[in-house]
mmCIF file of the protein (N, C-alpha, C, O) and its ligand, coordinates in Angstrom:
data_MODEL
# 
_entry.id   MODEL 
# 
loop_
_entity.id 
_entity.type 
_entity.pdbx_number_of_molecules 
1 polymer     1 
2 non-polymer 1 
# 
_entity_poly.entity_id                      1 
_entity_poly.type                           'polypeptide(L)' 
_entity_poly.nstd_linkage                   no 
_entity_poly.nstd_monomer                   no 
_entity_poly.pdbx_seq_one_letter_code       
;(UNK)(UNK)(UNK)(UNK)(UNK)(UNK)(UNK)(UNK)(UNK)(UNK)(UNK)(UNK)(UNK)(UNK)(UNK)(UNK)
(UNK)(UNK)(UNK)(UNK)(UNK)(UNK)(UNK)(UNK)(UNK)(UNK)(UNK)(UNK)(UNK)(UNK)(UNK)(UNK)
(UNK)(UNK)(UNK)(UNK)(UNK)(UNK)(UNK)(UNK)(UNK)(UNK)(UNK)(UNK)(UNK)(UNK)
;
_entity_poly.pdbx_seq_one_letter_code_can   XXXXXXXXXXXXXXXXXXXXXXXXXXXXXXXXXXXXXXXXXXXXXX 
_entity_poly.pdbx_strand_id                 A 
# 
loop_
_entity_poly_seq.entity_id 
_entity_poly_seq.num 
_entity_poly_seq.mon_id 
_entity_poly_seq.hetero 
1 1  UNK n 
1 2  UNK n 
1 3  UNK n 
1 4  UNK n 
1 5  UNK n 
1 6  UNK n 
1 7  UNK n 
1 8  UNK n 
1 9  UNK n 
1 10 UNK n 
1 11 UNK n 
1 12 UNK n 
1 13 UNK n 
1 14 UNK n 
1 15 UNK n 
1 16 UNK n 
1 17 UNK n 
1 18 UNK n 
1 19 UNK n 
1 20 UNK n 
1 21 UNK n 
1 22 UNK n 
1 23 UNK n 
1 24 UNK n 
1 25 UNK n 
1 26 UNK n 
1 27 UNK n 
1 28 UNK n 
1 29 UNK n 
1 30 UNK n 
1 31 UNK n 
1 32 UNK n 
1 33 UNK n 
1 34 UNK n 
1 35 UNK n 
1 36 UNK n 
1 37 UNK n 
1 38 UNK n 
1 39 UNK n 
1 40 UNK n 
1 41 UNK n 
1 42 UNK n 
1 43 UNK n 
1 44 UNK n 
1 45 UNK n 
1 46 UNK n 
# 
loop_
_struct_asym.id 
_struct_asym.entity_id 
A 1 
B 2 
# 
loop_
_chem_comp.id 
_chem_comp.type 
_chem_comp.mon_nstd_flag 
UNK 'L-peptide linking' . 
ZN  non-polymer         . 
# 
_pdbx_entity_nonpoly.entity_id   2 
_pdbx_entity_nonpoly.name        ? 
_pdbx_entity_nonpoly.comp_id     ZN 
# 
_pdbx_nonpoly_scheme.asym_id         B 
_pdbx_nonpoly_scheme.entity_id       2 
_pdbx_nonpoly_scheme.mon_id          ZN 
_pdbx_nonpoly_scheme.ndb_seq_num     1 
_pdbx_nonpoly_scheme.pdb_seq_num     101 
_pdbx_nonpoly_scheme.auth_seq_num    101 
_pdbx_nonpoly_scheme.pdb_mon_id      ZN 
_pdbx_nonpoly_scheme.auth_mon_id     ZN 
_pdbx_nonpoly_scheme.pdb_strand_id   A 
_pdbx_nonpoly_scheme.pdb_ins_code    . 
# 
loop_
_atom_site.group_PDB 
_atom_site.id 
_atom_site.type_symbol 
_atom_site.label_atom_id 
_atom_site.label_alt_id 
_atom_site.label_comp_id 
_atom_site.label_asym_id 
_atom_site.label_entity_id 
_atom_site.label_seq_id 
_atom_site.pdbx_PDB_ins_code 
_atom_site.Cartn_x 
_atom_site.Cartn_y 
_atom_site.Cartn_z 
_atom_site.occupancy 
_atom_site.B_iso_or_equiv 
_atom_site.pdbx_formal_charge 
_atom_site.auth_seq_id 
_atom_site.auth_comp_id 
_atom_site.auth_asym_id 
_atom_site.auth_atom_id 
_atom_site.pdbx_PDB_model_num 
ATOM   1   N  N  . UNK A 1 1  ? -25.552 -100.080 39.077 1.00 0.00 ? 1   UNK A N  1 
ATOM   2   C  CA . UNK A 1 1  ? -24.303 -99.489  38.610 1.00 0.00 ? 1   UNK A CA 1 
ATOM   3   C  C  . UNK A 1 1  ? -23.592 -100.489 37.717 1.00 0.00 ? 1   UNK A C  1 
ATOM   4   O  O  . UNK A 1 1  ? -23.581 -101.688 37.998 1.00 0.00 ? 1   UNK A O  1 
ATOM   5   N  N  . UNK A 1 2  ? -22.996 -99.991  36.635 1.00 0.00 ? 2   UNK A N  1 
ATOM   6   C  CA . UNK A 1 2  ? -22.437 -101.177 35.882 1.00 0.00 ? 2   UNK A CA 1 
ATOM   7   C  C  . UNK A 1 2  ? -21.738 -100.422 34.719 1.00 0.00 ? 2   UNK A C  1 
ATOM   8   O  O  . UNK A 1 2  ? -22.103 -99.261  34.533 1.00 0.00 ? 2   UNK A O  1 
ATOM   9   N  N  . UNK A 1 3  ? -20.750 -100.954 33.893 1.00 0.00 ? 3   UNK A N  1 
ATOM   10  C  CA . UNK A 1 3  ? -19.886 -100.117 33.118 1.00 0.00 ? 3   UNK A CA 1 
ATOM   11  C  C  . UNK A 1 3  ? -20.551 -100.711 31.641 1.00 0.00 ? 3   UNK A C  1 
ATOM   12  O  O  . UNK A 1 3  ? -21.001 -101.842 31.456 1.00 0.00 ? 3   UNK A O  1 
ATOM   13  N  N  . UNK A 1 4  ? -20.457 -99.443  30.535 1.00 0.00 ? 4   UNK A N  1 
ATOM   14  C  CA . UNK A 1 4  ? -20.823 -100.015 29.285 1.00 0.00 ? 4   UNK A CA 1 
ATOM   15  C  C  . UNK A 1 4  ? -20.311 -98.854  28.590 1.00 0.00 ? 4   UNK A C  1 
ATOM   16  O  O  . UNK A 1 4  ? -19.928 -97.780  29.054 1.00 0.00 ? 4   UNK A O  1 
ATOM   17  N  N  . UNK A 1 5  ? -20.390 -99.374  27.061 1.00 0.00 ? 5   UNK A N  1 
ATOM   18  C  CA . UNK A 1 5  ? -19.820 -98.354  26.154 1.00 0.00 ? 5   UNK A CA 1 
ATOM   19  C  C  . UNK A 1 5  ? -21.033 -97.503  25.601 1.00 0.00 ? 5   UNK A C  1 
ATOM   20  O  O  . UNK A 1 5  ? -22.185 -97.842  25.331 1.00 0.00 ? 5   UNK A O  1 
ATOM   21  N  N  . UNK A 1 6  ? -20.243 -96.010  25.506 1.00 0.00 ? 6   UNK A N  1 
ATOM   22  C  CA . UNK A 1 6  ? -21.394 -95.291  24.632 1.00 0.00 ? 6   UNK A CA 1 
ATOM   23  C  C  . UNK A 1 6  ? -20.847 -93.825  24.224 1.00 0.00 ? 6   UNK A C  1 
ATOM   24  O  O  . UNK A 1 6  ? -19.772 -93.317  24.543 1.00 0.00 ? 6   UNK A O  1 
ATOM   25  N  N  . UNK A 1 7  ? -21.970 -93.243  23.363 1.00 0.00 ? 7   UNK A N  1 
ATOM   26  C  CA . UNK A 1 7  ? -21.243 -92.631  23.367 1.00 0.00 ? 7   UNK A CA 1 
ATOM   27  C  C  . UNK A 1 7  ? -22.334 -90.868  24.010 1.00 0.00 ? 7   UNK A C  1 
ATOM   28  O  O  . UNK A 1 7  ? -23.537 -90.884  23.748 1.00 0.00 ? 7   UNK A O  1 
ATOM   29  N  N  . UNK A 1 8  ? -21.865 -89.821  24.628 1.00 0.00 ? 8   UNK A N  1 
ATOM   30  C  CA . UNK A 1 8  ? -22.222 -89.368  26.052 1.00 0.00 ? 8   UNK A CA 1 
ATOM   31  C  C  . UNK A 1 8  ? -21.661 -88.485  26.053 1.00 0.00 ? 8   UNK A C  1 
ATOM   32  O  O  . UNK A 1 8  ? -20.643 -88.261  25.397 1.00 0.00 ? 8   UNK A O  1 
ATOM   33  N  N  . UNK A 1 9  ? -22.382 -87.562  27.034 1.00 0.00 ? 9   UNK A N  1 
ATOM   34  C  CA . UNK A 1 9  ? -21.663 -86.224  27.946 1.00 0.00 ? 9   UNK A CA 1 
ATOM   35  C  C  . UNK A 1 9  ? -21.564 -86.816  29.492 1.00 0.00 ? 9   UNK A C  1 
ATOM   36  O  O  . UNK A 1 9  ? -22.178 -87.841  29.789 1.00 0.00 ? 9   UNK A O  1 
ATOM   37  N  N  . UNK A 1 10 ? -20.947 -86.274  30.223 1.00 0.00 ? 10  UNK A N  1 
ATOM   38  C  CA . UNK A 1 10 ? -20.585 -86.396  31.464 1.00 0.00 ? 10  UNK A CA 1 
ATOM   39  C  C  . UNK A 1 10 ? -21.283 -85.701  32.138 1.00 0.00 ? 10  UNK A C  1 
ATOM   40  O  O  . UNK A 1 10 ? -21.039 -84.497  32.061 1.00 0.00 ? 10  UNK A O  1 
ATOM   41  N  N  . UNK A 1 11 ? -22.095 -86.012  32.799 1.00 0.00 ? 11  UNK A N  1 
ATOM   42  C  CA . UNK A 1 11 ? -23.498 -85.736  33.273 1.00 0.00 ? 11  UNK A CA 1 
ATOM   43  C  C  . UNK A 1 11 ? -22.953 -84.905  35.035 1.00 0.00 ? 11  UNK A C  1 
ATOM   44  O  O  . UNK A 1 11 ? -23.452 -84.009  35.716 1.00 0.00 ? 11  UNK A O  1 
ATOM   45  N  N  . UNK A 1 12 ? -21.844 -85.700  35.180 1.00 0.00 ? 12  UNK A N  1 
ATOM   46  C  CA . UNK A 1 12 ? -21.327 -84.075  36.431 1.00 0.00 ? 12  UNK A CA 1 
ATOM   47  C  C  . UNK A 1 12 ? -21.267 -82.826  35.917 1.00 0.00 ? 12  UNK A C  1 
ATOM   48  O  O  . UNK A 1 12 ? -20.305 -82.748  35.154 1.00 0.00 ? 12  UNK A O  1 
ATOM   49  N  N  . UNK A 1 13 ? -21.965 -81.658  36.013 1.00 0.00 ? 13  UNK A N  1 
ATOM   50  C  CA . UNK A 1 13 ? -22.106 -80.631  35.371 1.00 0.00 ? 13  UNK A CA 1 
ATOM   51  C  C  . UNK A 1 13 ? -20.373 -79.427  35.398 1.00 0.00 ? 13  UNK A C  1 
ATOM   52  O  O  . UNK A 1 13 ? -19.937 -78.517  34.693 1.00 0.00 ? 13  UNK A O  1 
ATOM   53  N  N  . UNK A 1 14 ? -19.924 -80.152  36.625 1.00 0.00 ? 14  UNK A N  1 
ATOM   54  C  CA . UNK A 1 14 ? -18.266 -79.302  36.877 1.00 0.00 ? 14  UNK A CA 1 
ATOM   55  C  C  . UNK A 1 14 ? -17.235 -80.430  35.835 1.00 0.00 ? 14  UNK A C  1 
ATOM   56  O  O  . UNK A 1 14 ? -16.005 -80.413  35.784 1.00 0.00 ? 14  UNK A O  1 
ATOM   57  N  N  . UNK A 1 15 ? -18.045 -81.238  35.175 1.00 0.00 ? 15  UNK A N  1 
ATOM   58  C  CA . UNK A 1 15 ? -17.007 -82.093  34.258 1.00 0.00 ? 15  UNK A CA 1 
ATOM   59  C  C  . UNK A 1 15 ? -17.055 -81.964  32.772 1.00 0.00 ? 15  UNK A C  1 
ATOM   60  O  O  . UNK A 1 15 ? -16.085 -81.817  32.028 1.00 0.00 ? 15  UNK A O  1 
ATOM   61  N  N  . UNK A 1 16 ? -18.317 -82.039  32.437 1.00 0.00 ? 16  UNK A N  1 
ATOM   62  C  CA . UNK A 1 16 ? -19.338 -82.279  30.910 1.00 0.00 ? 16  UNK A CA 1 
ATOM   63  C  C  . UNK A 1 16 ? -18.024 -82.751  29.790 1.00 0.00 ? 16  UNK A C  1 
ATOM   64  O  O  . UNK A 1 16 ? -17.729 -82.232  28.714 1.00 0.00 ? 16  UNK A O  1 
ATOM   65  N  N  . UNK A 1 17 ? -17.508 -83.706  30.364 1.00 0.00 ? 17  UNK A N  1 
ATOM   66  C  CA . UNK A 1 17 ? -16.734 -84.209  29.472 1.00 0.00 ? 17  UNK A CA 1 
ATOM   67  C  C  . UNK A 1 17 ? -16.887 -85.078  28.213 1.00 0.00 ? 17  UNK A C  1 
ATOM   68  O  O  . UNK A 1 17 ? -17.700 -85.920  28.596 1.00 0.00 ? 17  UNK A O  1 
ATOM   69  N  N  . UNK A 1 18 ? -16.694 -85.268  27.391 1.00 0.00 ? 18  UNK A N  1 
ATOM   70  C  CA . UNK A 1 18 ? -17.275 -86.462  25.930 1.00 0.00 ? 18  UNK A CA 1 
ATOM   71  C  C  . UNK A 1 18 ? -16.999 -87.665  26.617 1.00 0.00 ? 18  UNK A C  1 
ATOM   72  O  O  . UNK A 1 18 ? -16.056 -88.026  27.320 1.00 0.00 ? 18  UNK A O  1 
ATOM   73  N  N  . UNK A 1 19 ? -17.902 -88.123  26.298 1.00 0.00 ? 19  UNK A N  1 
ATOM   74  C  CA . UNK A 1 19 ? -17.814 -89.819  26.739 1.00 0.00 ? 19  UNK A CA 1 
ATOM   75  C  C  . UNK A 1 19 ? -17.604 -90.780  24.948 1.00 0.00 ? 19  UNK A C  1 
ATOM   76  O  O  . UNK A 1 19 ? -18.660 -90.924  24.332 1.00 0.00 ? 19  UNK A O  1 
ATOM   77  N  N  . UNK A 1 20 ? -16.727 -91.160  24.494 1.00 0.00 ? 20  UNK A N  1 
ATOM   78  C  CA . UNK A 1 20 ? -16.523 -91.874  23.535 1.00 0.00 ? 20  UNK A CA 1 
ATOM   79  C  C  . UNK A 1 20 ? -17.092 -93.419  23.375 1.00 0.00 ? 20  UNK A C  1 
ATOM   80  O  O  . UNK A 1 20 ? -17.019 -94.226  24.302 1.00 0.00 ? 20  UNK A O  1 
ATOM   81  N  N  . UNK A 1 21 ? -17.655 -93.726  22.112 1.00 0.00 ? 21  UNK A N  1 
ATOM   82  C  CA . UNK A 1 21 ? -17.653 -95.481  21.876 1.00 0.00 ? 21  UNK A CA 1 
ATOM   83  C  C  . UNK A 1 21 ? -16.298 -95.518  21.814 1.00 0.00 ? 21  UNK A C  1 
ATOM   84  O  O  . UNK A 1 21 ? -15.444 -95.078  21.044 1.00 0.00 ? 21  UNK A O  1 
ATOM   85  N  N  . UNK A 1 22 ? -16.324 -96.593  23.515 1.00 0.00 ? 22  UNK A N  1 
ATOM   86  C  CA . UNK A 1 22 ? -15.240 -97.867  23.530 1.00 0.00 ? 22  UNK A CA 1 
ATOM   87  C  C  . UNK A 1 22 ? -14.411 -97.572  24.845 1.00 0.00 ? 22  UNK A C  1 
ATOM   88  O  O  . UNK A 1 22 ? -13.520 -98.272  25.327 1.00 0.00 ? 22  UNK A O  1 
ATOM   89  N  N  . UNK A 1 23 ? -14.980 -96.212  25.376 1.00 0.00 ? 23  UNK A N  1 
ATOM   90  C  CA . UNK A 1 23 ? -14.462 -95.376  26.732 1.00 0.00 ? 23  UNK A CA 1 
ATOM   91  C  C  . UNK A 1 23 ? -15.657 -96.396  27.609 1.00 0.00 ? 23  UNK A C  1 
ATOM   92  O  O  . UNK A 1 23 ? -16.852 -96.677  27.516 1.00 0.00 ? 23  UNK A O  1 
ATOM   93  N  N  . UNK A 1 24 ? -14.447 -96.732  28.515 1.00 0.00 ? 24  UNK A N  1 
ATOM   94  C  CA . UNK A 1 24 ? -15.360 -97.124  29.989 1.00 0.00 ? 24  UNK A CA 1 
ATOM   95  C  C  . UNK A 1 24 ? -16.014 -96.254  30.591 1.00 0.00 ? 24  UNK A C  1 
ATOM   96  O  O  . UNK A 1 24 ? -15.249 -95.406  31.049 1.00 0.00 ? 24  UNK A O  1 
ATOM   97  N  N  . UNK A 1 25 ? -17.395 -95.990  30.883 1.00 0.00 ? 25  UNK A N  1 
ATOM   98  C  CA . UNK A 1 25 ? -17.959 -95.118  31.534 1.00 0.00 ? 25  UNK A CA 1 
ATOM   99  C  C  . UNK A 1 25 ? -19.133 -95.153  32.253 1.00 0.00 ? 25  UNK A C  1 
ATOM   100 O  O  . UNK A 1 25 ? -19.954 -95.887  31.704 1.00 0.00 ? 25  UNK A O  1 
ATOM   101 N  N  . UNK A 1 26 ? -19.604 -94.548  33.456 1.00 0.00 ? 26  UNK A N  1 
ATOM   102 C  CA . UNK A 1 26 ? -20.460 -94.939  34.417 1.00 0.00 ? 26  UNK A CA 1 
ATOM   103 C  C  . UNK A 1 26 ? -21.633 -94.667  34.016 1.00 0.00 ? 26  UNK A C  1 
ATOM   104 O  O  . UNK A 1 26 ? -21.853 -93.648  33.361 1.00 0.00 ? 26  UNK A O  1 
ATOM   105 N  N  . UNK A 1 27 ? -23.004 -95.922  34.492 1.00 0.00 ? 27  UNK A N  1 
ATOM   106 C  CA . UNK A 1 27 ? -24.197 -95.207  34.248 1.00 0.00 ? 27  UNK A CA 1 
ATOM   107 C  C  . UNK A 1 27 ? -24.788 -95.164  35.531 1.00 0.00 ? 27  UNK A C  1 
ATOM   108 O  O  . UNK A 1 27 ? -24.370 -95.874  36.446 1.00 0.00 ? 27  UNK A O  1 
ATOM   109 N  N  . UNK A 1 28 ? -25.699 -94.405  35.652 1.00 0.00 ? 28  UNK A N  1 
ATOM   110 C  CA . UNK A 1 28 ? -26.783 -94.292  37.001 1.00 0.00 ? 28  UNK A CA 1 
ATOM   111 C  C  . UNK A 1 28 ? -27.969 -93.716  36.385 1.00 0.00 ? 28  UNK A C  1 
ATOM   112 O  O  . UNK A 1 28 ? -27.904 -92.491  36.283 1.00 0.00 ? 28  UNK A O  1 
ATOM   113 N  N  . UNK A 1 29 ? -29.087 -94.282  35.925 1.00 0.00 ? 29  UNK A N  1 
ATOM   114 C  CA . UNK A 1 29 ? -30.048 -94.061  35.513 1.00 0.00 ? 29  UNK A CA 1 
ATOM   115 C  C  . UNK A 1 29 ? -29.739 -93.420  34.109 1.00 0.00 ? 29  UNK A C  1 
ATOM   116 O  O  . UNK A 1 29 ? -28.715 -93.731  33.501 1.00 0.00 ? 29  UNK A O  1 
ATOM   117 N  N  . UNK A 1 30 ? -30.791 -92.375  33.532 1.00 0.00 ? 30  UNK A N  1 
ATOM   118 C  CA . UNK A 1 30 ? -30.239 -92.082  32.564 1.00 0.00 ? 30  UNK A CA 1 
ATOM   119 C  C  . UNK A 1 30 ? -28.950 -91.115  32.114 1.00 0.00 ? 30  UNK A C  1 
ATOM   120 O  O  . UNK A 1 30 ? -28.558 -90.588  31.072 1.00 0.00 ? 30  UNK A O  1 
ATOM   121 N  N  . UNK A 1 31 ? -28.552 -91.186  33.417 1.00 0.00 ? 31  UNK A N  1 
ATOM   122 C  CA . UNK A 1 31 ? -27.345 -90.323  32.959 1.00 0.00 ? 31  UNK A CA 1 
ATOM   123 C  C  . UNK A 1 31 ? -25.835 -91.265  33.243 1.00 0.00 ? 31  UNK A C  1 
ATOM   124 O  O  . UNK A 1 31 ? -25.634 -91.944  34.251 1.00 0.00 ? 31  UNK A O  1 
ATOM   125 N  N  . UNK A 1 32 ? -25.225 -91.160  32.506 1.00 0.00 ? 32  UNK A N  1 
ATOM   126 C  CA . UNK A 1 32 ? -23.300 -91.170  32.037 1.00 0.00 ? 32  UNK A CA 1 
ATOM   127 C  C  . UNK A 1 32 ? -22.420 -90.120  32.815 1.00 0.00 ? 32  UNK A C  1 
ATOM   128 O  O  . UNK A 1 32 ? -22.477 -88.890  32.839 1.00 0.00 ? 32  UNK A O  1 
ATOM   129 N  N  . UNK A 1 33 ? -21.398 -91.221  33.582 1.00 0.00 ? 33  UNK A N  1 
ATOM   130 C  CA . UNK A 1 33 ? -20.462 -90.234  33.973 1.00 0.00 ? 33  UNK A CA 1 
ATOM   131 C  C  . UNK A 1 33 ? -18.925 -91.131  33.128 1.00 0.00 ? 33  UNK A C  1 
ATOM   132 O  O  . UNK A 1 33 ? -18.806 -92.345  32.964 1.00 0.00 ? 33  UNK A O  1 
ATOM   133 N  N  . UNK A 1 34 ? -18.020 -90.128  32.763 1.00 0.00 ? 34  UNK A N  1 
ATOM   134 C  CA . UNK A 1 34 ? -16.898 -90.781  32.212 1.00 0.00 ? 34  UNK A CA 1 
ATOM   135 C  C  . UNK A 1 34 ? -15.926 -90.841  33.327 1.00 0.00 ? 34  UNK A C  1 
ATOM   136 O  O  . UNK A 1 34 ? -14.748 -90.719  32.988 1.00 0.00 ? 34  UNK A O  1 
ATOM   137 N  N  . UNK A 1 35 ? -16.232 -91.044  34.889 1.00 0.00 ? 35  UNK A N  1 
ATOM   138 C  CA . UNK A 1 35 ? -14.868 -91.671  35.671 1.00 0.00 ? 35  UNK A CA 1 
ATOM   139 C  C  . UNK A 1 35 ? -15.529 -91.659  36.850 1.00 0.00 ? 35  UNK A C  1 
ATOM   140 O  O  . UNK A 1 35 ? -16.183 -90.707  37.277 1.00 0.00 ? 35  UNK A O  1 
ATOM   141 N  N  . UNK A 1 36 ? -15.376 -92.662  37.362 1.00 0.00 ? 36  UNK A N  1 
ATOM   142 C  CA . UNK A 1 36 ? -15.668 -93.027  38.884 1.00 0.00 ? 36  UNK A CA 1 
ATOM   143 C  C  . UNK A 1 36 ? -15.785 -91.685  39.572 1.00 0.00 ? 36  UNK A C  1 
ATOM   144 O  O  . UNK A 1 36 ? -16.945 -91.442  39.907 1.00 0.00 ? 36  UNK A O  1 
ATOM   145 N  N  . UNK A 1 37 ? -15.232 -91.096  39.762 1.00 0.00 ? 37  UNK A N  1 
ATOM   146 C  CA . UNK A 1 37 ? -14.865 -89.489  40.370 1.00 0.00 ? 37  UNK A CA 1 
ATOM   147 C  C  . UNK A 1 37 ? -16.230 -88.943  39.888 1.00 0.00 ? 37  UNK A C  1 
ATOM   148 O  O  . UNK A 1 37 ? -17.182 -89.131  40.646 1.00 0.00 ? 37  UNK A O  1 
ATOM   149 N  N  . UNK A 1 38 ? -16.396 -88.448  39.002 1.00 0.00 ? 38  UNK A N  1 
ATOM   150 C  CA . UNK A 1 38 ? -17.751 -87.879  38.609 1.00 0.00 ? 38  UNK A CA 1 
ATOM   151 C  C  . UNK A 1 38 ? -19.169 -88.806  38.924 1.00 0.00 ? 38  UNK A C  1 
ATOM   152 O  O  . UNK A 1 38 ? -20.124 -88.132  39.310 1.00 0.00 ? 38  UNK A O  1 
ATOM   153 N  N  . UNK A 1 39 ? -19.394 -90.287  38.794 1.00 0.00 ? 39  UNK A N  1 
ATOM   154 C  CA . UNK A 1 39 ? -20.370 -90.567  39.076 1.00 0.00 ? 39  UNK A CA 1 
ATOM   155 C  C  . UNK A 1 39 ? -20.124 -90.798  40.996 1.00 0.00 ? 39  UNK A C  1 
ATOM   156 O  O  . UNK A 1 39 ? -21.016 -91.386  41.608 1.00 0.00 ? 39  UNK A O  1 
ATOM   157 N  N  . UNK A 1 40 ? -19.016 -90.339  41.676 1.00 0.00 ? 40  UNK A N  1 
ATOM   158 C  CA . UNK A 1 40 ? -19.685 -90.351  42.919 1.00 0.00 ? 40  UNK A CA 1 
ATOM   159 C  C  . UNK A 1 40 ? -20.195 -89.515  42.827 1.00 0.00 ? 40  UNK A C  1 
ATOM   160 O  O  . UNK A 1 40 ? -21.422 -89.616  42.801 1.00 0.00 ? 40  UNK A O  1 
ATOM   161 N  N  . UNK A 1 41 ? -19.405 -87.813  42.693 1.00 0.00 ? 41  UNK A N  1 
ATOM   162 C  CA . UNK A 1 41 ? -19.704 -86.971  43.288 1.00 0.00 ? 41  UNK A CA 1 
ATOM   163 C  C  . UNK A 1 41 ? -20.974 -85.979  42.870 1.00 0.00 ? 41  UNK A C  1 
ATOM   164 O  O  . UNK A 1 41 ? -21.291 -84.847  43.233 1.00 0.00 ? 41  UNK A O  1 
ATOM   165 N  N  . UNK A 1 42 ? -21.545 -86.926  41.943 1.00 0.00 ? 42  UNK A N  1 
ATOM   166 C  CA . UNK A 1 42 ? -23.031 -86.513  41.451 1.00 0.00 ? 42  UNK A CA 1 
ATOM   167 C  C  . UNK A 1 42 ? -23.600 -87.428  42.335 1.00 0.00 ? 42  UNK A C  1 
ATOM   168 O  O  . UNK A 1 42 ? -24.340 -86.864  43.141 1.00 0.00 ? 42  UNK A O  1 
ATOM   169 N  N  . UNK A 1 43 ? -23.502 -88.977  42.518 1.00 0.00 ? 43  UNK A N  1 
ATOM   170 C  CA . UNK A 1 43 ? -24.715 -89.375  42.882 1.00 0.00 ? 43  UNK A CA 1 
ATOM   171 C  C  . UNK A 1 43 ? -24.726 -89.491  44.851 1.00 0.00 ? 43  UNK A C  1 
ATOM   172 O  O  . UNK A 1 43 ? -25.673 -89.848  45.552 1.00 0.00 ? 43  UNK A O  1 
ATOM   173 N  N  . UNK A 1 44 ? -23.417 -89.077  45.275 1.00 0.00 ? 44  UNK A N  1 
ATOM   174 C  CA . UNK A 1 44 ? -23.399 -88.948  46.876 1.00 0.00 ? 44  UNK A CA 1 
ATOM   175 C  C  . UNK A 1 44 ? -23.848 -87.489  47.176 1.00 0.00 ? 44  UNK A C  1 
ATOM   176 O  O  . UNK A 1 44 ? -24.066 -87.186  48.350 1.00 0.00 ? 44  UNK A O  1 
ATOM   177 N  N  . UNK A 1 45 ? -23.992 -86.603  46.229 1.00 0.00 ? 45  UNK A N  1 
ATOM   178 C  CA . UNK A 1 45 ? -24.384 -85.382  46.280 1.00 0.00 ? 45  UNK A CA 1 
ATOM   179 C  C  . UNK A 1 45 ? -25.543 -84.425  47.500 1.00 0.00 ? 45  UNK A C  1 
ATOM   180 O  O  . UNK A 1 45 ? -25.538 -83.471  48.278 1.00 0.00 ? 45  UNK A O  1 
ATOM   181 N  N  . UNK A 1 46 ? -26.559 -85.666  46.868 1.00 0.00 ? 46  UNK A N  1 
ATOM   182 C  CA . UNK A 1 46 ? -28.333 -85.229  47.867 1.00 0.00 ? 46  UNK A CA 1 
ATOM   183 C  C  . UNK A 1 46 ? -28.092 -86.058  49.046 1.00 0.00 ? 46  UNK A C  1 
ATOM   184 O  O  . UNK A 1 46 ? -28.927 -86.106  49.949 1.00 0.00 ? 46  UNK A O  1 
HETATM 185 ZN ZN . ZN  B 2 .  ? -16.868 -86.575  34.161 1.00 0.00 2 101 ZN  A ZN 1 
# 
């Protein structure tokens, strides 16, 4: 887990928000979440 810039969709499907260059945003494999909130509740999911 680790924060980087890019630029992205929000890979929680109840979010699919734009992820902007220069927006803090989560990765977990190949997918981007743009807020803590979305990369839990995708990856505590299964
Ligand atoms: Zn999101």
């Amino acid at each position: 887990m680790k924060v980087k810039e890019l630029v992205d969709i929000c890979a929680d499907p109840k979010c699919e928000s734009f992820i902007y260059k220069g927006q803090i945003a989560w990765q977990h494999g190949p997918d981007h979440y743009c807020t803590i909130n979305c990369f839990l509740r995708e990856t505590q999911k299964k």
